[in-house]
N, C-alpha and C positions, 0 to 999 in steps of 0.2 A: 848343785850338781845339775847341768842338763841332761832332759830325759831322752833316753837312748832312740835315734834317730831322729834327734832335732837337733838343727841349728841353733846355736844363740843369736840374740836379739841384733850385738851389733855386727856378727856378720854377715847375717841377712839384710841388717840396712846395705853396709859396704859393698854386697850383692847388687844388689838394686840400684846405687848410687852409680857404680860401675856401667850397668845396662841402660842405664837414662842416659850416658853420658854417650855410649857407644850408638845410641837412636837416634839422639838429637843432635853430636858431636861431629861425631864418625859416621850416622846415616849409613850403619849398618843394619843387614837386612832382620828380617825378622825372628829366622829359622837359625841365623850366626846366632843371634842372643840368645834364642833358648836352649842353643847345645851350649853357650858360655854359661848360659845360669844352670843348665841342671848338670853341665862339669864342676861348677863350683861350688855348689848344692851336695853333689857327692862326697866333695873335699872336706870341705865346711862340716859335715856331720861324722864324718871321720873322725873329725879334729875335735868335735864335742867329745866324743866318747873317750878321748887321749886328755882330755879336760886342757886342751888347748886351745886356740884362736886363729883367724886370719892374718892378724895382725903381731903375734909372737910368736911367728913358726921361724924356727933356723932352718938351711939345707939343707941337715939331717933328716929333718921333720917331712920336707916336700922327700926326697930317698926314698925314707919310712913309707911313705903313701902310694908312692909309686910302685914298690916291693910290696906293698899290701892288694893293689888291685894286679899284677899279676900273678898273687897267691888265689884270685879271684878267678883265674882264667882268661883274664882279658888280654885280645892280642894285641901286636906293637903297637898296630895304624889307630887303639883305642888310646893307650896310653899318650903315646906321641900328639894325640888330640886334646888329652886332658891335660898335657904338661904347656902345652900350645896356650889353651884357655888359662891357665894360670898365671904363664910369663907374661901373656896382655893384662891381666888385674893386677899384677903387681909394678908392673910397671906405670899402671894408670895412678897405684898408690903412689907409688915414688914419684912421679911428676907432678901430682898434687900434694906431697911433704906430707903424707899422711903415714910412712915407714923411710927408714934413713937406709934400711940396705933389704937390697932383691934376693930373697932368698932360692928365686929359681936363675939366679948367676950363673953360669957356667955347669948348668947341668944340661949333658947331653940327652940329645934325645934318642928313644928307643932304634934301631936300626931297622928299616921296615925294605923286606923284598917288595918289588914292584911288581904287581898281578895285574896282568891283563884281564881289561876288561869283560865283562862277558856281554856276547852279542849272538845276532842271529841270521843265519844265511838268509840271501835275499825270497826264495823260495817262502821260508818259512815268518818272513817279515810280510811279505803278501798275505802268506794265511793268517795271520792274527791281524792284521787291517780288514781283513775282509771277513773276520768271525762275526761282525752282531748282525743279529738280525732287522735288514730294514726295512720291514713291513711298519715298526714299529715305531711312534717318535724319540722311545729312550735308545733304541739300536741305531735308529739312521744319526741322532748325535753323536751316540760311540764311536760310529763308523768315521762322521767327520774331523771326533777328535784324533781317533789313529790316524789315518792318512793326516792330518796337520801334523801329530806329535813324527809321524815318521818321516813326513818333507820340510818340516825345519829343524829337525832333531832339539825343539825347545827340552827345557826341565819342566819337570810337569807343575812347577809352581807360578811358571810362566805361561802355558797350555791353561791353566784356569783360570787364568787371571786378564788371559785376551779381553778385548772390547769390542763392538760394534765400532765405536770412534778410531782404532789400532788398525781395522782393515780397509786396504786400498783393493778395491776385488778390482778396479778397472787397470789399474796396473801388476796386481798379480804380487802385492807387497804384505807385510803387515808391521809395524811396529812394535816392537820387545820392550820392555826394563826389565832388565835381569839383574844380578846381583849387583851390589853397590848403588842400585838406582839408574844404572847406567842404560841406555839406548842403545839399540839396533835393529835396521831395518833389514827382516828376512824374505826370503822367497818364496813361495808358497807351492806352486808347479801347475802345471794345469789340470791334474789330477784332481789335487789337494782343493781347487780353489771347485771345483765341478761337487765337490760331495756340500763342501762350507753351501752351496748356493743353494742345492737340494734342501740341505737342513735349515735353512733360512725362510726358504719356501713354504715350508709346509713343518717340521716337528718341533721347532722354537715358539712357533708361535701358537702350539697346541698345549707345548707344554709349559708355558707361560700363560695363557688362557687373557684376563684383564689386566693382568701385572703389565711393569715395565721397568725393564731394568737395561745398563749400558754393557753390563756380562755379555758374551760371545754367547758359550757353551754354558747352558741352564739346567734346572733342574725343574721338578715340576713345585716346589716351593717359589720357585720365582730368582732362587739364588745363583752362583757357581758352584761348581761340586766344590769338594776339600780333597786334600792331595790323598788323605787316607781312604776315600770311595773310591777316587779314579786307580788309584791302587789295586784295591780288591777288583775291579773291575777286567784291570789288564788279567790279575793274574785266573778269573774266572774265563777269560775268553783264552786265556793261555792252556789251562787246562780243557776247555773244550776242542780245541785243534790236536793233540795230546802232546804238547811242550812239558817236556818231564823238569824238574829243577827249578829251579827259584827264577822267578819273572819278574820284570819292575818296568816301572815309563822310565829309565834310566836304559833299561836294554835295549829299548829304539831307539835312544837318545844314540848310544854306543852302534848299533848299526846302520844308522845315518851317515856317521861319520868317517865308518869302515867301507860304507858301501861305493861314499863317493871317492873313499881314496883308492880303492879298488880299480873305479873307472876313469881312474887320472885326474882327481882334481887334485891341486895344489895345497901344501900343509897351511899356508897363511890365509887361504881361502874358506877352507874350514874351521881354523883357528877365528875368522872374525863372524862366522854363520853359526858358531857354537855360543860365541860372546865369551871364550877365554881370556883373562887378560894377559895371561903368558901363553908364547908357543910351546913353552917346555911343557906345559900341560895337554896338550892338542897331541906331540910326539908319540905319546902312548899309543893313536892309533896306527902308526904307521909300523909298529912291529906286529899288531892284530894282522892289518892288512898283508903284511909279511911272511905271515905265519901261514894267511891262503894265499898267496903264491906260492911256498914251497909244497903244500899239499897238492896243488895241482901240479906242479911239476913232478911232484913225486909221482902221481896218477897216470899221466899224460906222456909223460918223457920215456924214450925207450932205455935209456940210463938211468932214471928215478929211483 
């Protein structure tokens, strides 16, 4: 009998087998594999406790699982994620003749309403740029990394992973790999590139002291931050401006790209300065943006 919230041995190899193959294989990213392994970590110990496998579940059994985590609470866009993670491991079985039939076959996926984004008015995207205090070398980096994270609407796994060798400050460029590994050269603004030059100046190199590292944005260990500190940082500077509700480097990310569609830039424009590889994914923000045009007509218009 396995003991209650453990996997067995060989689905945790088959785990793993799975996630070497999607690093080395597929050169998928790092953050894809660990929401695949601990979807399938969640499944997997499920499946212990049913004293079943990864390898002899029927349809019924993925059903079962699925009916159990939203006996859990959990909304669509979770499960739809988990059943996502599943169809790629089983299918990586099946193409490696390691099971003779897909037991997530023809199972649909959960139905998930589309939510808009949440962002923040241009106003209020000024004041959380301009929250840290830069008397200091840890605020004057804070401050460089918002204005970067809000003039290239990078993901914040990108934003710490900048380099010194990524920026072209004499052309006002910098260099991305975002997901898949892939490149793109972003824009940076003259803003954006006036604070980088400040903190390069003087709080980088205070707070590196003898180190040396090719990091952009450091830490005073000599490191990049990790996506979970630049996190708590947003949301501390969020709460010091008093932004009520949940904050993330994703909600600049989102107001980047509402702000420019706001002032006329074009969706395919956006779509390749966000590093989408679909437009139908970029689309989203053009009902945001749509959403403040009718508010201001409503406001403005003497029929609104």
């Amino acid at each position: 009998m396995t003991p209650k919230n453990k996997i067995r041995r060989q689905d945790e190899a088959l785990i793993e087998l799975f996630i070497d193959a999607g690093f080395f294989e597929l050169g998928l990213s790092k953050n894809t594999l660990a929401a695949y392994r601990s979807d399938l970590t969640h499944y997997a110990t499920w499946l212990a406790r049913k004293n079943n496998d990864l390898i002899s579940v029927q349809r019924a059994d993925v059903l079962r699982y699925l009916a159990y985590c939203a006996q859990l609470g959990h909304k669509a866009n979770s499960a739809s994620r988990k059943l996502s993670s599943m169809r790629r491991f089983y299918k990586y079985l099946f193409d490696e003749n390691k099971l003779r039939v897909d037991p997530t076959d023809n199972i649909a996926s959960p139905t998930i309403g589309r939510s808009l984004p949440k962002t923040l008015s241009e106003d209020m995207a000024a004041q959380l740029v301009q929250a840290p205090n830069i008397d200091t070398a840890r605020g004057l980096r804070d401050r460089a990394m918002l204005e970067t994270l809000y003039a290239t609407g990078l993901r914040v796994s990108e934003l710490i992973h900048l380099t010194l060798s990524s920026l072209d400050s004499s052309s006002g460029l910098v260099r991305v790999k975002g997901k898949g590994e892939r490149e793109r050269i972003v824009p940076l603004g003259t803003e954006c590139l006036v604070w980088i030059k400040r903190y390069l100046e003087t709080a980088r190199m205070e707070l590196l002291g003898a180190r040396r590292t090719d990091a952009l944005f450091v830490t005073g260990r000599g490191s990049c931050l990790t996506r979970q500190r630049f996190w708590q940082l947003i949301k501390n500077y969020g709460v010091a401006i008093g932004i009520k509700g949940q904050l993330s480097p994703h909600t600049l990310r989102h107001a980047f790209a509402t702000h420019l569609l706001n002032h006329g830039a074009d969706l395919r424009s956006v779509q390749l300065l966000l590093g989408h590889s679909k437009l139908s994914t970029t689309q989203i923000y053009t009902h945001v943006a749509n959403e403040r045009l009718k508010s201001l007509h409503a406001a403005h218009h003497p029929r609104g």
